[in-house]
TIFIPA-229802 format. One record per residue (C-alpha): residue number from 1; residue in one letter; x, y, z. Coordinates in pm, 1 decimal, always signed. Layout:
BEGIN
nr,rest,x,y,z
NUM,A,X,Y,Z $
...
// end
This chain:
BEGIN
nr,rest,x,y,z
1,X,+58.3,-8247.3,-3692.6 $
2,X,+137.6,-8590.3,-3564.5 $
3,X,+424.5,-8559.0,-3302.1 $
4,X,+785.2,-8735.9,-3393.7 $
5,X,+940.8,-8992.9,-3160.0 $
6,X,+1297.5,-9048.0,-3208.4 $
7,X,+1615.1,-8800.3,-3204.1 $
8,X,+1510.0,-8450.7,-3231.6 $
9,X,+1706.3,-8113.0,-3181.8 $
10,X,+1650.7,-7842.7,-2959.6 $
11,X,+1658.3,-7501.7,-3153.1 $
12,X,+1856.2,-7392.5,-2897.2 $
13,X,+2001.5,-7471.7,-2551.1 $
14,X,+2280.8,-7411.5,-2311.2 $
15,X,+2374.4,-7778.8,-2173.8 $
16,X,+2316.9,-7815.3,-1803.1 $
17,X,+2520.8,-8148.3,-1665.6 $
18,X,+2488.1,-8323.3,-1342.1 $
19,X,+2810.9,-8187.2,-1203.6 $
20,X,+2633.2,-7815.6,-1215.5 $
21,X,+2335.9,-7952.7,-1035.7 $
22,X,+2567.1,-8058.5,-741.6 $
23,X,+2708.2,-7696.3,-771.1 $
24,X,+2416.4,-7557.4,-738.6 $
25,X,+2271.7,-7794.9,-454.2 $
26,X,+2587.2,-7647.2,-276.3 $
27,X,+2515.5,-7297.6,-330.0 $
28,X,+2186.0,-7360.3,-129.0 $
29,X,+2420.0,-7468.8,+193.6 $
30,X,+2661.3,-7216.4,+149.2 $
31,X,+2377.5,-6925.5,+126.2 $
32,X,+2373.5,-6550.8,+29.5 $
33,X,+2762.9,-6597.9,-40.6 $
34,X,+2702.4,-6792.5,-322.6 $
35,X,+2545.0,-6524.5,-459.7 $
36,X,+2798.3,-6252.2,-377.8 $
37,X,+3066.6,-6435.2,-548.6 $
38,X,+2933.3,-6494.8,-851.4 $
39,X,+2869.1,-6089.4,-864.8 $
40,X,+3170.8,-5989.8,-730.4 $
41,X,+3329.2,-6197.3,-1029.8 $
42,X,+3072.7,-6064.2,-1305.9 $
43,X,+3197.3,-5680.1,-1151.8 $
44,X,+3564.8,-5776.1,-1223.4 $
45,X,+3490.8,-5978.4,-1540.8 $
46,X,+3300.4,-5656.1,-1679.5 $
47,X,+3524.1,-5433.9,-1498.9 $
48,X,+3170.4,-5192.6,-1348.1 $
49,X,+3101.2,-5108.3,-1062.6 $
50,X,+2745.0,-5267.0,-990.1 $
51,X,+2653.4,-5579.1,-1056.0 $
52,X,+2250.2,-5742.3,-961.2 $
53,X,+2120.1,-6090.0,-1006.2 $
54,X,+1817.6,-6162.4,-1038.1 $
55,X,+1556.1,-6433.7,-1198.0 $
56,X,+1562.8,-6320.0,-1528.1 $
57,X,+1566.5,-6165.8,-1793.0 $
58,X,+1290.1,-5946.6,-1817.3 $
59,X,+1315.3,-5936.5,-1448.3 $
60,X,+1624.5,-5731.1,-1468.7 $
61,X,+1462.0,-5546.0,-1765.7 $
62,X,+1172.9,-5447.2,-1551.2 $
63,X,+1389.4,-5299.7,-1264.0 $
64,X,+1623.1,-5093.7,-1447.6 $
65,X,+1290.4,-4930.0,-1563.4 $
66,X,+1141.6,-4938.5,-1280.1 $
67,X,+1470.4,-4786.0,-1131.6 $
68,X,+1490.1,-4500.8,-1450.2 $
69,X,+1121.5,-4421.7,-1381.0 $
70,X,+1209.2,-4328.8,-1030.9 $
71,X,+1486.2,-4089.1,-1126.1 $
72,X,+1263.9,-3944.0,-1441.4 $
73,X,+915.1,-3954.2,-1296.8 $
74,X,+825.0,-3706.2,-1555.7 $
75,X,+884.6,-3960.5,-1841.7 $
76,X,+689.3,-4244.8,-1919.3 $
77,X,+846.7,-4394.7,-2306.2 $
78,X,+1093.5,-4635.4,-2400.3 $
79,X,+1234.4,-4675.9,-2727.9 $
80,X,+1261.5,-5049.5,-2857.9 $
81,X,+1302.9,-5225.2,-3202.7 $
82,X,+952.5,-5330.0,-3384.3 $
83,X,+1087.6,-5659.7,-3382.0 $
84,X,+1229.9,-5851.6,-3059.4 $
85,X,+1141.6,-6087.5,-2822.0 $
86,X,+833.6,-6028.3,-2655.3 $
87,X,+970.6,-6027.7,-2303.5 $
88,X,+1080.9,-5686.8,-2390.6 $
89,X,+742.5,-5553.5,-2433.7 $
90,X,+638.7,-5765.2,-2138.7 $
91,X,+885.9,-5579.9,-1862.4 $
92,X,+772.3,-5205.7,-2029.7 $
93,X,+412.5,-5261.9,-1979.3 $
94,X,+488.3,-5448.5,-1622.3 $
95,X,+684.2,-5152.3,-1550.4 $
96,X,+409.4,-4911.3,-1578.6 $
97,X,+551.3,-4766.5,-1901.4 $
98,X,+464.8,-4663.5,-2327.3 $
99,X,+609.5,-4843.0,-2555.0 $
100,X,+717.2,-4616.6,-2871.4 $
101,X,+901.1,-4816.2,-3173.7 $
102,X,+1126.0,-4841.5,-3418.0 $
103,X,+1179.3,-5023.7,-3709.1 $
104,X,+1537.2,-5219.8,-3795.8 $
105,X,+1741.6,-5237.9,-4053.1 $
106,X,+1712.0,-5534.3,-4319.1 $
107,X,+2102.2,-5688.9,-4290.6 $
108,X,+2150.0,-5574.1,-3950.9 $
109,X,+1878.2,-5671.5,-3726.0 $
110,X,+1990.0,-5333.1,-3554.3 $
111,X,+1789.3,-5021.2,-3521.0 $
112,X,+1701.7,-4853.0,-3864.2 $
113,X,+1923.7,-4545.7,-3758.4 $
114,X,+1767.7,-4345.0,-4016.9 $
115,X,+1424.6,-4390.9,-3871.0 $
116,X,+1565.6,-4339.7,-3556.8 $
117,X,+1763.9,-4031.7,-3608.4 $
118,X,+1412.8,-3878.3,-3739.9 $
119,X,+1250.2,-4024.3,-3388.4 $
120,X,+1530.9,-3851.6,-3191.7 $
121,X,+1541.6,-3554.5,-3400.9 $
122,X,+1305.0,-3337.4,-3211.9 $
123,X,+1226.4,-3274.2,-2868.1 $
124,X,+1061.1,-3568.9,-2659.6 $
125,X,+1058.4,-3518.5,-2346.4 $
126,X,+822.9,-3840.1,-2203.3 $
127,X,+1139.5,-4029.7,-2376.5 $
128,X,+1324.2,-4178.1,-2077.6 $
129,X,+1551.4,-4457.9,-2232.3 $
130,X,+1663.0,-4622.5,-2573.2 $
131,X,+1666.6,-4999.2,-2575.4 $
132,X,+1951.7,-5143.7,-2848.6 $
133,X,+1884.7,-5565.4,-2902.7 $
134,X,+2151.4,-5769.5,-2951.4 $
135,X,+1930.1,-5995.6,-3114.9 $
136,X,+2102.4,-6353.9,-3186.5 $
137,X,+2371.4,-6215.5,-2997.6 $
138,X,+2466.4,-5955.3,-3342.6 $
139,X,+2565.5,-5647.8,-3172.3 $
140,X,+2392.6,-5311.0,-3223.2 $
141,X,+2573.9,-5016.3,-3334.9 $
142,X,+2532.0,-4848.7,-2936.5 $
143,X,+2830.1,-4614.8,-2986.6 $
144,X,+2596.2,-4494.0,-3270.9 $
145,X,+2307.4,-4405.8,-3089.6 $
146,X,+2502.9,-4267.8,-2849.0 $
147,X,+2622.8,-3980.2,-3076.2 $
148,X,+2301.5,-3928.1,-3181.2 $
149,X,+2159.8,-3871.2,-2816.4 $
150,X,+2499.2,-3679.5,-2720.5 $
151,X,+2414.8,-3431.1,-2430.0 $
152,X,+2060.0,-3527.1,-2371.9 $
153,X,+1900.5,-3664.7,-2026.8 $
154,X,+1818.0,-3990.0,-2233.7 $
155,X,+1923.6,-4351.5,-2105.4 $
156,X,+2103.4,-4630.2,-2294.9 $
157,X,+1958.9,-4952.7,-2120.9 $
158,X,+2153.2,-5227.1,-2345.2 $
159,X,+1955.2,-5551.5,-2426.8 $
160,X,+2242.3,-5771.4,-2430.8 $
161,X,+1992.7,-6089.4,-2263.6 $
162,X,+2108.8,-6335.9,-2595.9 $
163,X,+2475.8,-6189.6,-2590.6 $
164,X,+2627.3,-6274.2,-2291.0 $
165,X,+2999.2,-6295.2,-2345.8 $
166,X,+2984.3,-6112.2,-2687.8 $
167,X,+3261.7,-5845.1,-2807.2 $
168,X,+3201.9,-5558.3,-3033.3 $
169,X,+3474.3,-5322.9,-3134.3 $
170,X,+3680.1,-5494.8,-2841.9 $
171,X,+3407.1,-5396.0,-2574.3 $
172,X,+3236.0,-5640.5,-2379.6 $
173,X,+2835.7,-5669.0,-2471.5 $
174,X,+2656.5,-5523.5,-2147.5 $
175,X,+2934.8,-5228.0,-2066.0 $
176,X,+2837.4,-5069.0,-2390.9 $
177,X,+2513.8,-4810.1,-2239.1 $
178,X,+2424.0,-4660.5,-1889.0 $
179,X,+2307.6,-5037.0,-1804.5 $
180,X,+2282.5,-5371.7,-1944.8 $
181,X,+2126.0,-5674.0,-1891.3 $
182,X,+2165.5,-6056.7,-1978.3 $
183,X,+1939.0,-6403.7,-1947.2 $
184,X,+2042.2,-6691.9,-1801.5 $
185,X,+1776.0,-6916.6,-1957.6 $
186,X,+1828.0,-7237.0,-2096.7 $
187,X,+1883.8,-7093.2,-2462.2 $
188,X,+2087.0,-6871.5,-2379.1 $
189,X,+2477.1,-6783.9,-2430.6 $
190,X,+2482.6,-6958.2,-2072.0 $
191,X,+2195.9,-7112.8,-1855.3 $
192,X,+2117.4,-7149.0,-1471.3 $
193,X,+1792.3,-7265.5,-1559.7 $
194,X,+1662.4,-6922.1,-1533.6 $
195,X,+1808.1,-6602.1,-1440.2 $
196,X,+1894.4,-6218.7,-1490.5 $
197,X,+2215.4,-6017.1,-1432.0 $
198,X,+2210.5,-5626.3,-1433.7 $
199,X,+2560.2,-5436.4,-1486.5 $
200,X,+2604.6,-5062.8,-1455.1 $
201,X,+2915.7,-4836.8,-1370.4 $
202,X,+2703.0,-4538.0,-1329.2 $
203,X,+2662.2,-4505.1,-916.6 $
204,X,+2314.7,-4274.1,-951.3 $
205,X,+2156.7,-4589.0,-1133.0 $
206,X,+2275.9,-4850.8,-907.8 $
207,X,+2185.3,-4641.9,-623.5 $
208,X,+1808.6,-4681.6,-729.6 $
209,X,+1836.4,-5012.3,-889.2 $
210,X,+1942.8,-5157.3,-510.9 $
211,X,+1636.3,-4947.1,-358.4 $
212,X,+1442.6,-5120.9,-614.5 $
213,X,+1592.5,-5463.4,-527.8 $
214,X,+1489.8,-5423.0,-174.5 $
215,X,+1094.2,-5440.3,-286.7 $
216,X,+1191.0,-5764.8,-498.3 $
217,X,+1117.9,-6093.8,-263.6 $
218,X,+1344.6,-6402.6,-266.4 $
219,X,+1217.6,-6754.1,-427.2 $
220,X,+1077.0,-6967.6,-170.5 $
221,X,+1163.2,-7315.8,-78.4 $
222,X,+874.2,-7503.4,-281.5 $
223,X,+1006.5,-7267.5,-560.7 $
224,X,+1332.6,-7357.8,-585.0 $
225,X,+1271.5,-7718.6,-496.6 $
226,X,+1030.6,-7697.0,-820.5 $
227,X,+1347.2,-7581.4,-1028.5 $
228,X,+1576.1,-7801.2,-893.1 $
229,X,+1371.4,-8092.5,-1057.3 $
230,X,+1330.8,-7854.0,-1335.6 $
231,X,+1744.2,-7840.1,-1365.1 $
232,X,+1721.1,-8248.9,-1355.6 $
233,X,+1457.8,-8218.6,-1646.8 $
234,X,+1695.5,-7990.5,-1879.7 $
235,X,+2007.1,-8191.1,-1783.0 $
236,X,+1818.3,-8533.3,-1930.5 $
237,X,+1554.6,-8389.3,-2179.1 $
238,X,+1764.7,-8136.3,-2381.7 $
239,X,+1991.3,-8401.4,-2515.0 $
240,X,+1822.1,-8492.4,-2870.7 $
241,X,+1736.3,-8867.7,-2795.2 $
242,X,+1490.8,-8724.1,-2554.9 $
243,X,+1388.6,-8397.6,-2641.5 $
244,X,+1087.5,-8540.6,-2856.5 $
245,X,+952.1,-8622.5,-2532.4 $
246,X,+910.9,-8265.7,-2424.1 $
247,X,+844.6,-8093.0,-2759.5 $
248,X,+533.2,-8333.5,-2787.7 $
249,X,+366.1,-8180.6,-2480.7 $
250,X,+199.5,-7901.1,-2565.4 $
251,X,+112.5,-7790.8,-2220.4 $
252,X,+509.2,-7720.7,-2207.2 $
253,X,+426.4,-7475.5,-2492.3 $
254,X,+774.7,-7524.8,-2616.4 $
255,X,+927.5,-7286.4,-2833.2 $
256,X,+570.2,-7059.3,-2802.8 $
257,X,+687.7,-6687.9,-2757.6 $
258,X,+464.4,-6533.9,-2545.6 $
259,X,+358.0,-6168.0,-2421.0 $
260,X,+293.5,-6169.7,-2067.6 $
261,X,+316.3,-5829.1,-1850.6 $
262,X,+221.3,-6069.0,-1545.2 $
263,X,+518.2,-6246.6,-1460.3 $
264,X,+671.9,-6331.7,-1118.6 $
265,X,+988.3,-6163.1,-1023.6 $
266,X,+1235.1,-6268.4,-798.3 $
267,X,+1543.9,-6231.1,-680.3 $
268,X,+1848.6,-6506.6,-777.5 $
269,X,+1818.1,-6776.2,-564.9 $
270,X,+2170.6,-6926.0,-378.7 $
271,X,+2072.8,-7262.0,-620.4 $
272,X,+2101.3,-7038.1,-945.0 $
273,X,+2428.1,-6887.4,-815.7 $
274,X,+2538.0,-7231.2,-759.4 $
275,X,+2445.1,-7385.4,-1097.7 $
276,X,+2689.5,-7059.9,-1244.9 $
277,X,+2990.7,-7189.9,-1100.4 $
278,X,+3264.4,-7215.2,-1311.0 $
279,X,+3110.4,-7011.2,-1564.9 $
280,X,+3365.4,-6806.0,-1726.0 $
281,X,+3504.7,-7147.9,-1848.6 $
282,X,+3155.7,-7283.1,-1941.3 $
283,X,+3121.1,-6995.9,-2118.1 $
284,X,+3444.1,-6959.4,-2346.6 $
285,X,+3371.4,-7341.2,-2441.0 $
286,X,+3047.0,-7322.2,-2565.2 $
287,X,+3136.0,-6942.2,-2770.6 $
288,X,+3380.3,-7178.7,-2955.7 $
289,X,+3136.5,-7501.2,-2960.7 $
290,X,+2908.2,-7223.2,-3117.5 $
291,X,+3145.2,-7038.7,-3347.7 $
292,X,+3264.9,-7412.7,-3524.1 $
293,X,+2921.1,-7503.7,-3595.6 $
294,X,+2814.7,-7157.2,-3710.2 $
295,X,+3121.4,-7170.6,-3987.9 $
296,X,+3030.9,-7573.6,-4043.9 $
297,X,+2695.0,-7478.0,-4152.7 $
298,X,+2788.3,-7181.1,-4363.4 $
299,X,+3020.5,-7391.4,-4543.4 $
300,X,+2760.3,-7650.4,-4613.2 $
301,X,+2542.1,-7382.9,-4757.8 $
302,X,+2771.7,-7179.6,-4935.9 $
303,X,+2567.3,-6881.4,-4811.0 $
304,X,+2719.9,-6572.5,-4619.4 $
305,X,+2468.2,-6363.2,-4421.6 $
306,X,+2439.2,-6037.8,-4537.3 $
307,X,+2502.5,-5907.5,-4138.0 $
308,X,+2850.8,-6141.1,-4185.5 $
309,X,+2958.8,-5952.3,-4505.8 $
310,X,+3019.2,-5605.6,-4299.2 $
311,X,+3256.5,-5776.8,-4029.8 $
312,X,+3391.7,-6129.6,-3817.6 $
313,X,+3170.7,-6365.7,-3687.0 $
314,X,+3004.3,-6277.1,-3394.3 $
315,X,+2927.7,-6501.6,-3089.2 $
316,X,+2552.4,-6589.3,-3155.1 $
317,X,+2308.0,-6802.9,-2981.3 $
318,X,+2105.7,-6906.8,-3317.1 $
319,X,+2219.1,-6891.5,-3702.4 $
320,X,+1957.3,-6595.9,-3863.6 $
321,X,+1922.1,-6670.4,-4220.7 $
322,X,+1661.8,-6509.6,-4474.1 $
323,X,+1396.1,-6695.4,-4661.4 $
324,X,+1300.4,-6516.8,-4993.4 $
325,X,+989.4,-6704.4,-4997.7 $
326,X,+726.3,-6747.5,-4749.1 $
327,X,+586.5,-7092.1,-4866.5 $
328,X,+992.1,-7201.2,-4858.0 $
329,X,+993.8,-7112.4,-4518.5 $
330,X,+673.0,-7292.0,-4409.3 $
331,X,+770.4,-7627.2,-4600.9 $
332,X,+1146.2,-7580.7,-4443.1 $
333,X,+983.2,-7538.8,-4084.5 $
334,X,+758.1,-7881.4,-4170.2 $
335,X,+1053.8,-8102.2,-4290.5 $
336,X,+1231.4,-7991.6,-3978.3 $
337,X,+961.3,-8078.1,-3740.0 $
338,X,+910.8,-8446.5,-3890.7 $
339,X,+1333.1,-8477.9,-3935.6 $
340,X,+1398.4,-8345.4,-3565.6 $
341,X,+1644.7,-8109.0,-3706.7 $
342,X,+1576.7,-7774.5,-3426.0 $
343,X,+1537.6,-7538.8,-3733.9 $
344,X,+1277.4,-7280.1,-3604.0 $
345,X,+1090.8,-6952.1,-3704.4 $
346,X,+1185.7,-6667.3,-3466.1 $
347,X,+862.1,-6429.6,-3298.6 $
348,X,+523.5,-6469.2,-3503.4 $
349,X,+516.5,-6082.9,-3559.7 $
350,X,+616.6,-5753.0,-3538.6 $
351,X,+549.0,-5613.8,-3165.0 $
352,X,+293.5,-5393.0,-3282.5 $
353,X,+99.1,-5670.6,-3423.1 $
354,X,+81.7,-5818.7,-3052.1 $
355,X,-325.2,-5861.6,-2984.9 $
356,X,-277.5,-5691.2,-2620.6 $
357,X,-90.9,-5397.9,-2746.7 $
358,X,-216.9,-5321.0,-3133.0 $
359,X,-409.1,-5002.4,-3045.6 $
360,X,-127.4,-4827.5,-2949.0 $
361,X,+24.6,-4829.1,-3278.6 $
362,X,-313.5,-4810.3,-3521.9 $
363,X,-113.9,-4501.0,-3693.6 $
364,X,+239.5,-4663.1,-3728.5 $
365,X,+389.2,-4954.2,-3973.4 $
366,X,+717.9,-5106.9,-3888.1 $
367,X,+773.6,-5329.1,-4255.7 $
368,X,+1086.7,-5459.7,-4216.1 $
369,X,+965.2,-5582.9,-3861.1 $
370,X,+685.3,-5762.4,-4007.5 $
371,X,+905.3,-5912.3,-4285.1 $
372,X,+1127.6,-6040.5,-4028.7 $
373,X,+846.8,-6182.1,-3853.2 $
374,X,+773.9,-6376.6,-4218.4 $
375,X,+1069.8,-6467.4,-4393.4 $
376,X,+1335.7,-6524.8,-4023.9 $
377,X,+1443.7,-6909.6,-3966.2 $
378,X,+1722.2,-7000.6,-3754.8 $
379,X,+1960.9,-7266.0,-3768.8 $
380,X,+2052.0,-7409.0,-3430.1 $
381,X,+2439.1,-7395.4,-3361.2 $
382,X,+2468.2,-7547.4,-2990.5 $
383,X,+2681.5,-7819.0,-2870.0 $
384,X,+2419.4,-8122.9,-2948.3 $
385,X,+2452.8,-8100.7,-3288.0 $
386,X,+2706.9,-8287.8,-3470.8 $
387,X,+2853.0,-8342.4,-3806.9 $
388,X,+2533.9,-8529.7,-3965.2 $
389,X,+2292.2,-8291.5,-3796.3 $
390,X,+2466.0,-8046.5,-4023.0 $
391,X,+2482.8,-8236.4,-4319.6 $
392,X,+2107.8,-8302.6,-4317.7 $
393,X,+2031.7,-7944.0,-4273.2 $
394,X,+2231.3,-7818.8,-4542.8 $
395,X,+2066.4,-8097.9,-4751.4 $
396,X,+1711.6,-7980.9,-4613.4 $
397,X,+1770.8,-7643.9,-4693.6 $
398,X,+1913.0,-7695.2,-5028.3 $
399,X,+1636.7,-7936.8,-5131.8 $
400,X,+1393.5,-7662.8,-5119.9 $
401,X,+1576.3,-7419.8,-5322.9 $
// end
């Protein structure tokens, strides 16, 4: 397909502005500090004890396992949905661990807790953790699969990477397990170009996770040179008068989900930390940038999500919505790519259906996973879009009713 020159929108992004980058140019002169102040504040935000930052996502993923495995060398599995981002995957395998699945449920996006009660019903004792995804920022029932693992030596590591900032049942996304996690990459809740932040109030986890930190090396100055100019490139190219210019370069591989065990793990660098400042406010503005175009669009469509029917709207990175047919979806995705209108699929499959990893699961079918994988679009609800964005996507999607 030809590539489109003119205003486009990102599916989703987490504005950097030029006022950050001087932050974070003077996190590099004020050093390791930098970085212990924007922990210390995530510890009293959170109210936990622990608090690690690191250079991504599924960097921090990859240490709390790394960490678990330590305390539980004799178990090897972790638990995770059928259908999630494949960074999740990615830091299991890189961790030296199994994989073992689960499918989700159809309105939820959350763990089919049927399935998973019949996982959990017998003994298993390779199982070392249980992985809940936040996925879109919805929040997973964790309280839930807490009573179901009541009294057994199995972890709760909380996925909350695309819910930074999130609430559920007045509890802060991250706080809800033994240990969370969040992203800082740029479409995320909030963005220092790229970045991880572990949280944990349990003192036996943290004690490992900081042994574990100590093997983790620091970014080096050609590295963080390389994403300072990346930080300019975001601050200019996200903005939709430019972002053509990027999404037609497809050694960027934009919007490309991609499994890959072999990734580079660091620890935050004083330019991240720097980039952060401020970010309790950043992030409070764009929840509510979010929240406005997330009910602007639903009014256009006249269309409530079935996951919206069973409570209020949640803080979400990306609108979810559910295309009954697959040729729909395709001819949506097409009009959206010549229109520059950021409406995307989600991940191309189910995680079993990942080339690297499909012989481990040659006896096991995750459906709804797969149908996810199918019928998932997303709307994109950040604060580039305006008022005639939404207009033409309500039009889009109507037209191909």
């Amino acid at each position: 397909m030809a590539f489109r020159i003119g205003r486009t929108l990102p599916p989703a992004a987490s504005p950097i502005y030029l006022k950050d980058i001087v932050s974070g140019i003077t996190g590099l002169f004020r050093g390791g500090k930098t970085i212990t102040k924007f922990e210390e504040e995530l510890r009293e935000y959170y109210q936990v004890r622990h608090c690690f930052a690191v250079s991504s996502g599924k960097t921090a993923l990859t240490v709390i396992l790394q960490s678990l495995k330590a305390m539980f060398p004799e178990r090897d599995e972790v638990l995770i949905p059928a259908f999630t981002c494949y960074s999740v995957p990615s830091a299991v395998i890189r961790a030296g661990l199994r994989i073992r699945l689960c499918d989700l449920d159809m309105e939820t996006f959350d763990f089919d807790h049927a399935q998973l009660s019949r996982i959990l019903s017998g003994e298993n004792p390779r199982l070392l953790c249980i992985l809940p995804v936040h996925l879109f920022g919805l929040p997973a029932d964790v309280t839930r699969i807490k009573n179901m693992i009541s009294g057994r030596d199995i972890v709760i590591v909380e996925d909350a990477a695309q819910a930074m900032g999130g609430n559920s049942e007045g509890k802060k996304l991250g706080t809800l397990g033994d240990v969370g996690f969040f992203s800082l990459g740029r479409g995320k809740a909030l963005s220092t170009v790229e970045g991880g932040i572990i949280l944990t109030g349990r003192d036996d986890i943290a004690g490992q996770l900081r042994r574990s930190m100590n093997e983790i090396v620091n970014y080096g100055t050609v590295e963080v040179v390389q994403m300072l100019f990346y930080a300019v490139a975001l601050m200019l190219l996200l903005r939709p008068p430019l972002f053509w210019l990027p999404r037609a370069l497809p050694f960027l591989r934009l919007g490309e989900t991609i499994y890959d065990p072999n990734f580079k793990m660091r620890k935050m660098s004083e330019f991240q930390a720097g980039l952060a400042r401020g970010w309790e406010g950043k992030l409070r503005i764009l929840q509510k940038t979010r929240s406005e175009n997330v009910r602007g669009l639903l009014e256009r469509l006249e269309r409530i999500p079935l996951w919206l029917e069973k409570g209020a709207l949640p803080d979400i990175i990306r609108l979810p919505l559910r295309m009954d047919s697959i040729t729909r979806r395709r001819s949506i995705l097409r009009a959206s790519e010549q229109s520059g209108l950021g409406i995307a699929g989600t991940y191309p499959d189910s995680v079993d259906s990942i080339p690297e990893l499909k012989t481990h699961f040659t006896t096991f079918d995750f459906p709804v996973a797969r149908k996810n994988a199918k019928e998932l679009l997303t709307l994109p609800i950040h604060p580039y879009i305006t008022s005639n964005d939404m207009d033409r996507i309500a039009e889009l999607l109507k037209s191909e009713e």
